[in-house]
C-alpha positions, 0 to 999 in steps of 0.5 A: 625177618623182612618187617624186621629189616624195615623197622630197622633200617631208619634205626640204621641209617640214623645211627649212620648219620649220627656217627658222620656228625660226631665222626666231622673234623675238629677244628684246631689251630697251630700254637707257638707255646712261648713260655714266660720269660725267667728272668725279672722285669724294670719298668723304663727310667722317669721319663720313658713313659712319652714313648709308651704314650705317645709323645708329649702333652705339653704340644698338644695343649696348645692345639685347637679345640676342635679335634674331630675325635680323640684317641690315645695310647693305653698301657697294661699295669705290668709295664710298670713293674719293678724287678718283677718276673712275669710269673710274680706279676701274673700271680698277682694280677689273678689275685687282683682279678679274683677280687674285682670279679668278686666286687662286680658279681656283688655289685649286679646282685645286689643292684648298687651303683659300682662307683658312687653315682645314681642309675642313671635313666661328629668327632672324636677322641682317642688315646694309647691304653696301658694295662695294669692298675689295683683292683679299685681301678682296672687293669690299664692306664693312659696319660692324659693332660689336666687343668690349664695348663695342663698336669700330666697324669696317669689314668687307670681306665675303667668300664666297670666305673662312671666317675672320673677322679684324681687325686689332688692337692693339697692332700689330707692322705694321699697314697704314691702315684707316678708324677706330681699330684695336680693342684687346682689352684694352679689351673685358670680352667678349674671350677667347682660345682656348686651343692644345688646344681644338677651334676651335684645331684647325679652323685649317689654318695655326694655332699656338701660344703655348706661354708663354701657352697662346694659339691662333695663326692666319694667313691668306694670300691668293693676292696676297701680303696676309698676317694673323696674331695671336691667335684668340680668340673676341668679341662681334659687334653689328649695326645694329639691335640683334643681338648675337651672342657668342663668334664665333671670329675672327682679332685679327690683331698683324701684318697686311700687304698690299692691303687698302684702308680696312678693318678685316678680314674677314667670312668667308661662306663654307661652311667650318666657321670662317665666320661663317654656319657658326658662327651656325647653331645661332642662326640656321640656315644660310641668308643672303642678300645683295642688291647694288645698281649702283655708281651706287645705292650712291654716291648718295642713292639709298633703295636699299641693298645689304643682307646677312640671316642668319636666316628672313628670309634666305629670305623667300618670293617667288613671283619667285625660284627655287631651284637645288641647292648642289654640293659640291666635296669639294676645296673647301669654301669656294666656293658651286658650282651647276649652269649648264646653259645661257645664253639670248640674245635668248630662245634657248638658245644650243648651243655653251654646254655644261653638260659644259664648266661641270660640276665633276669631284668627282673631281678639284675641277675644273670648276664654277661658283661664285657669289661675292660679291667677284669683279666679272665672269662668268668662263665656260670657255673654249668657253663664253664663246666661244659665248656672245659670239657669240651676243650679237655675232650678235643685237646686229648693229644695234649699233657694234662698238667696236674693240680691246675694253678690259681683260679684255673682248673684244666692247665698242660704240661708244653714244655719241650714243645715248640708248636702245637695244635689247640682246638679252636674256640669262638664266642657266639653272640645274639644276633649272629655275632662272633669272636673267634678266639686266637689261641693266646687268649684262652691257653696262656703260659704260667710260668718259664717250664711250660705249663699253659693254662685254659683261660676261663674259669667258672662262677656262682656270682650270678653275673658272666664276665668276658675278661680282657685276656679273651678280648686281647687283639679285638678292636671291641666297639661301644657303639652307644648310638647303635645300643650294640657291642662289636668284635673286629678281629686283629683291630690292633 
């Protein structure tokens, strides 16, 4: 029996230690489950929006040139609704978001430019964010002055886009858009582009006017919304005082499709058209945005999302790390970055594999993007899988509700319950990165009864998509300079 006891021993003493491990404390955070409020939501009257923004552009228009960066407010979507309960604008928002995650998985696979434009091979600016806009055109919106003097007008901002368009009188078709449409003709700083010059060139689906020499753009998005017109160059002015000159845009004469309220785009994205690329040499190349909960941006709340281009956008910060940019040379639109791994309840979870969330440069498949107007995480397939039960699997104490809602597939049943305990989940990146989740990123309310939802979802697009539900609170830098992502928790 003696050999037998031997051999055994490290059979034992393995099994022990096993035990130990799977025996270890899950991790879990204590969660207010406030559900969405009954009752319809109204937009503020004409007007209000100067709050929301920030102030007016009229005083900033006439400051100095030379701000060293620029920064602004930006607003979700919803905060434009009109007597709209939250549970009506969330149903529409994963309607919205089903069919940009859609638009963006084609737009990788297939290698296309996702907004029109040919791949392209010491201050700053910043400005408040609102979330909320069709799926052509991202979720949050800011204002921004346009032409000399300046028009105010309502941008949809967009990481998934490089061109920056309006519309613009006079209008062949136009769809409705909060306040007036700009007219060039009223503008001293305006200036068309002509067909043989370089910026004319950058455009995929450019043209031109051979009677008036005038470089023509048009932009198609994945849903059908179409803009074309003129590309010209104008003055761009900021809350606060930046103005930035002789920004390439898009003065769209014929306009049509799902566009809500806005007057056009600011495209963030990393081609050669966008608008960090083409205030680099001013600015540099990093921005950064921090996206506050939809509660937050609706109410008096005194936090705000913001955007920032310039030093300011990679302010030090002990709390933040940084992961390496990837670039996809089929697609040089999208922010790719390497997710290695997901934690829940304070373990790794093993079936999340950094093979299956890896982009193939060979083919543009693959990878994982961080994107501003997409609303909810997207992993591969055997990724989300793993993942979702492993939260099932740590959140056993919770009432799963049965049937899921919309595109979710693991939701519970809150209601009566003030405070609850949810594992913890956080985000692993290349290069020693993360992003620990607060519980309102990933369980949110669906409806005034109480039932939560696990905010993720899979995909069998190809392309992983890190959406802005999980990034709400992050200031999330761009820091194109460094060629690195950043998460600083808590930035807002």
């Amino acid at each position: 029996m003696a050999p037998l006891a031997v051999l055994l021993l490290p059979l034992l003493l393995a099994a022990s230690s096993n035990a130990a491990a799977l025996a270890k404390p899950v991790e879990y955070h204590s969660f207010a489950a406030t559900p969405l409020s009954p009752h319809p939501y109204t937009a503020p009257a004409a007007g209000a929006d100067e709050d929301v923004f920030g102030g007016s552009l009229a005083a900033s228009a006439a400051a100095g040139e030379e701000a060293p960066a620029v920064r602004f407010r930006v607003v979700h979507r919803d905060a434009f609704a009109v007597n709209a309960t939250a549970a009506e604008l969330l149903r529409h928002r994963l309607r919205r978001d089903r069919r940009r995650a859609a638009r963006i998985s084609q737009a990788a696979a297939g290698g296309a430019a996702a907004n029109g434009t040919r791949a392209a091979g010491g201050g700053g600016v910043a400005a408040p964010v609102v979330s909320g806009l069709a799926q052509g055109s991202g979720e949050y919106f800011t204002k921004i002055g346009v032409g000399t003097p300046a028009t105010p007008a309502l941008m949809v901002l967009d990481t998934g886009s490089d061109v920056v368009w309006l519309q613009c009188a006079p209008c062949r078709r136009c769809y409705d858009q909060s306040g007036p449409v700009f007219d060039p003709r009223r503008s001293s700083s305006y200036g068309a582009v002509d067909c043989a010059a370089p910026l004319c060139r950058r455009l995929d689906s450019g043209g031109c006017d051979l009677r008036r020499r005038a470089c023509l753009y048009q932009v198609a998005y994945g849903d059908g919304s179409v803009t074309a017109g003129d590309f010209a160059t104008e003055t761009l002015t900021f809350a606060g005082g930046a103005r930035v000159a002789r920004v390439a845009l898009g003065c769209g004469h014929d306009n049509e499709g799902l566009f809500v309220a806005a007057a056009g785009l600011l495209g963030l994205g990393r081609g050669s058209l966008s608008f960090p690329t083409q205030i680099s040499r001013r600015y540099g190349q990093s921005f950064s945005y921090c996206l506050v909960d939809r509660i937050s941006s609706s109410s008096s709340s005194s936090r705000s999302s913001t955007v920032t281009f310039g030093p300011g956008a990679v302010a030090p910060s002990a709390s933040a790390s940084f992961t390496p940019m990837v670039r996809n040379p089929r697609m040089e639109t999208f922010y790719y970055v390497q997710l290695v791994g997901i934690s829940v309840g304070g373990a790794r979870v093993p079936g999340v594999a950094e093979s299956d969330l890896r982009l193939d440069p060979s083919t543009g498949r693959g990878g994982v993007i961080v994107d501003s107007g997409t609303s909810v995480t997207r992993l591969a397939r055997p990724a989300y899988s793993a993942l979702r039960d492993a939260f099932r699997g740590a959140a056993a104490g919770l009432r799963l509700s049965p049937g899921g809602f919309s595109l979710f597939d693991t939701c519970y049943d809150l209601g009566g319950r003030k405070v609850v305990k949810v594992p913890t989940v956080s985000m692993h990146f290349a290069g020693g990165a993360e992003a620990a989740l607060p519980p309102e990123n990933y369980l949110i309310p669906v409806d005034s009864r109480g039932t939560f939802c696990f905010a993720f979802a899979g995909t069998d697009g190809g392309v992983s998509i890190i959406g802005n539900i999980q990034q709400q609170g992050f200031r999330v830098v761009f820091d194109g300079d460094g060629q690195r992502v950043g998460f600083a928790p808590k930035g807002c």
